[in-house]
TORGUVO-149214 format. One record per residue (C-alpha): residue in one letter; x, y, z. Coordinates in steps of 0.25 Angstrom, whole numbers, plus 5000, padded with zeros to 4 digits. Layout:
N
AXYZ;...
***
This chain:
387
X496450715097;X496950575093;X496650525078;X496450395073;X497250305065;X496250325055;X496150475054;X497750495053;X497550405041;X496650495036;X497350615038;X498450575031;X497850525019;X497150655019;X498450725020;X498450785034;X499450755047;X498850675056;X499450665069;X500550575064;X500550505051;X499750375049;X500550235049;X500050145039;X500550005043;X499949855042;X498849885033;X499249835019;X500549765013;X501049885010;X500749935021;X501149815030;X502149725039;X502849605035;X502649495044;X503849465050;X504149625053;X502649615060;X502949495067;X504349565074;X503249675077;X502349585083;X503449535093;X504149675095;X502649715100;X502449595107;X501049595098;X500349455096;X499649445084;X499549335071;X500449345058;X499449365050;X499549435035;X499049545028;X498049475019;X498249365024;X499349335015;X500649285021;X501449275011;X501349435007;X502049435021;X501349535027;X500749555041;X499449575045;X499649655056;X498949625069;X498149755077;X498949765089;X500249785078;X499549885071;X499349975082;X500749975085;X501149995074;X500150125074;X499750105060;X498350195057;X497850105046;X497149965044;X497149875033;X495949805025;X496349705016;X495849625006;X496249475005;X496349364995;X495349284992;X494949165003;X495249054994;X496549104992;X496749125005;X496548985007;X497248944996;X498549025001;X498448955014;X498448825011;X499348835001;X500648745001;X501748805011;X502548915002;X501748874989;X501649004981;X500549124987;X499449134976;X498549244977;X497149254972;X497649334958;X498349204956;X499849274960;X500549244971;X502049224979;X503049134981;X503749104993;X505249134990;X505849095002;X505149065015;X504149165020;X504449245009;X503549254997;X503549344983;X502549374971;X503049264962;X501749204957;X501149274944;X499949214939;X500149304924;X501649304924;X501649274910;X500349354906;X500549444895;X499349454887;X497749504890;X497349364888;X497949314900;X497549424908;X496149384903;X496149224906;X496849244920;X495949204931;X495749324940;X495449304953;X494049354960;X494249474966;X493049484971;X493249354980;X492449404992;X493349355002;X494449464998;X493749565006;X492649495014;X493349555026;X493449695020;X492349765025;X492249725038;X493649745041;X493749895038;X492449915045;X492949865057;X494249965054;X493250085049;X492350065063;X493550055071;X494150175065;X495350175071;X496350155057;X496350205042;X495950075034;X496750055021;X496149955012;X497149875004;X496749744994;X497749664991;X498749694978;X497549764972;X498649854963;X498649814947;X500149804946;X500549744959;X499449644953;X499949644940;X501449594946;X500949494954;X500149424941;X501349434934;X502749484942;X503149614942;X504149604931;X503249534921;X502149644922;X503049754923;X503749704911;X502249664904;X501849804905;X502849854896;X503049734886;X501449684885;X500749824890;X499349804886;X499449654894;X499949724908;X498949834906;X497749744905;X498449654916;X498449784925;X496949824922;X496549674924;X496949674938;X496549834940;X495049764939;X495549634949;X495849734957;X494549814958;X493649704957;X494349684973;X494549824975;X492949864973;X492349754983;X493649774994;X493149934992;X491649904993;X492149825007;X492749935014;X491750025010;X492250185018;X492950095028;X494350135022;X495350235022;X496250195013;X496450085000;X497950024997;X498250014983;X499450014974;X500549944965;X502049954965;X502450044955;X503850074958;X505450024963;X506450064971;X506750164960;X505850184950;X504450154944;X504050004941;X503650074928;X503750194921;X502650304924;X502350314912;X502050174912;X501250194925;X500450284922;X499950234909;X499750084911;X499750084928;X499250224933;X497750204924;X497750074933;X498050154945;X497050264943;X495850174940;X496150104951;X496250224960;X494950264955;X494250144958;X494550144971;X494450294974;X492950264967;X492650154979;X493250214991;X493650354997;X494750275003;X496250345002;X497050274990;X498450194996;X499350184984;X500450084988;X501750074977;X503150044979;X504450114976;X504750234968;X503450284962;X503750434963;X503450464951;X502150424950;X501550484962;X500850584954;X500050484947;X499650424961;X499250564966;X498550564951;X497850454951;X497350464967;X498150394976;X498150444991;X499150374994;X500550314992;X501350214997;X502350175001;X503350274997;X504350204996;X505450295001;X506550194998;X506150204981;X506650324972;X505950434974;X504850394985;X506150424994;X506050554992;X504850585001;X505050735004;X504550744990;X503450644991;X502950735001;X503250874993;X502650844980;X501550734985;X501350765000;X499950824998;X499450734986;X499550574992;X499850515006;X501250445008;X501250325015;X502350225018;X503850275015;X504550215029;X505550155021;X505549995022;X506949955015;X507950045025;X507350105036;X506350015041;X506949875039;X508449925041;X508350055050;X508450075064;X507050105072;X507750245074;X507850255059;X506450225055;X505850315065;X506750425058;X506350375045;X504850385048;X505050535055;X505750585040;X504650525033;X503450575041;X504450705041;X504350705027;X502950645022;X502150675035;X501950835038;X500750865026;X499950735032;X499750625020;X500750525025;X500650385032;X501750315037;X502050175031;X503350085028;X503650085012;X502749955010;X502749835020;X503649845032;X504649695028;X504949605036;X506349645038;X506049775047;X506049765061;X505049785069;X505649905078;X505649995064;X504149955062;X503750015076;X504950135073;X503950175061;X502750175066;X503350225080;X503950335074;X502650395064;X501850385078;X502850455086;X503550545075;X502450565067;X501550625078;X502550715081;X502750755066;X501250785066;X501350875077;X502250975070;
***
């Protein structure tokens, strides 16, 4: 008998092999398709639909990806998002043509050269003290127009009951937050030169955080299957930061914040974060994360998922680790449908693995690889399952 979308999603977040493994694509930016790369989609399908954005935020770049897409693409999982508030919305689109993005938190990008855009704006670049933490002007996150579409939207997908739903309010991670107040650099180098300052700054926006989190929650109600969270802890090759450093300034963070969810929702736990964070999976697994993406399978030791699967396998989900710097945007269609079969080889035989690119597919990959993926999991991965 056939299975839904949905229940293969559930299976393998639950650790059985369902009858191939999920494809988790469109749903979230980590998860999602740069415009240009949907738009050569669109005309390789032959598919009509509108450019629209993922949250309605062209210059993240990425694309909101129309129905008719999605089914092709034979992704089992549906997005609900938050959005910024309506004022800033407005704000945004009136704006000056290529004037810097201001968000509601009062950061932002720049446009460095036309159509492209990067984090440049930092409203605490030169923050260093609790004081100015204190006299910053916040903003309301509990703005009802963040999530006034929430609930009806993952009821329409709960009744409909076709797909997982995987909830994902925006940047809700404390250091991803934490760089974009102040640049990356600046608050990696604050931690260790004014400790007590990034620590405080951390916990401020842990609670900015929940005072959205709590309502957005409330809003779905049981109508969700899983909640996208995160931050990007690691590099090509290492750690952003030592694990010692982690696990006594960050991970106390992390865990609260796992808690508070897990406390609101029976909802699986997505923990997204870049590059080579091998040696902290213990702690996710620790702390209750169900799972990790996107395995990074270009970064350190995330390359090596035979023992991802060996010594994690049975204790968090993979998802992700199509590889998006060689073999998607440089490789052959022949080679990625050979990529995809030695990952699902490797990571698919105990269940507890859902196929993904290693964060958002750019806008330099063709459009032939896209389809080579997702043809691949569907063809491949069925027979896979069978064995």
């Amino acid at each position: 008998m056939d299975i839904t979308p949905r229940d293969r999603v559930l299976m393998a977040i639950n650790h059985e092999v369902p009858d191939r493994p999920p494809i988790v694509l469109g749903t979230s930016n980590a998860t999602g398709i740069k415009m240009a790369t949907y738009q050569k989609l669109k005309v390789l399908l032959g598919i009509d639909a509108p450019d629209d954005y993922l949250y309605d935020w062209p210059e993240l770049g990425t694309a909101a990806i129309d129905e008719e897409t999605m089914l092709r693409l034979h992704s089992d999982v549906r997005g609900v998002l938050d959005l910024e508030p309506a004022t800033v919305l407005g704000r945004n689109r009136g704006r000056e043509p290529h004037s810097d993005y201001v968000d509601s938190w009062g950061s932002g990008a720049r446009e460095i050269k036309p159509g492209d855009w990067f984090p440049m704006v930092h409203p605490l670049a030169s923050a260093t003290t609790v004081e100015e933490i204190e006299a910053h002007e916040w903003p309301d996150m509990t703005d009802p127009t963040r999530i006034a579409h929430v609930a009806e939207q993952a009821k329409q997908l709960a009744d409909d009951g076709q797909y997982a739903i995987m909830a994902t309010p925006w940047l809700l991670f404390p250091l991803e937050r934490a760089f974009a107040m102040q640049g990356m650099d600046t608050f990696l180098m604050n931690m260790v030169i004014y400790p007590d300052f990034a620590e405080a700054l951390l916990w401020k926006l842990q609670e900015m955080c929940k005072a959205l989190m709590g309502p957005f929650l409330a809003a779905l109600g049981p109508n969700v299957d899983i909640i996208k969270i995160g931050d990007d802890l690691g590099t090509q090759e290492s750690l952003l930061m030592s694990p010692d450093m982690y696990r006594q300034v960050l991970k106390p963070i992390h865990a609260d914040w796992v808690d508070f969810i897990k406390a609101r929702t029976d909802a699986k736990l997505f923990f997204h974060t870049d590059g080579d964070v091998f040696p902290l999976i213990d702690d996710f697994v620790d702390m209750g994360i169900d799972i990790l993406n996107p395995i990074q399978t270009s970064a350190g030791k995330m390359s090596n998922i035979e023992e991802l699967a060996s010594r994690y396998g049975s204790k968090i989900v993979f998802c992700g680790a199509i590889d998006t710097q060689r073999i998607l945007p440089h490789g052959t269609p022949d080679e990625v449908r050979a990529e995809v079969r030695r990952v699902i080889d490797i990571l698919g035989p105990t269940g507890g693995y859902m196929v993904s690119s290693v964060h958002t597919i750019m806008n330099d990959v063709p459009a032939e690889n896209v389809l080579a993926l997702v043809d691949a999991v569907e063809e491949y991965g069925r027979e896979a399952a069978r064995r």
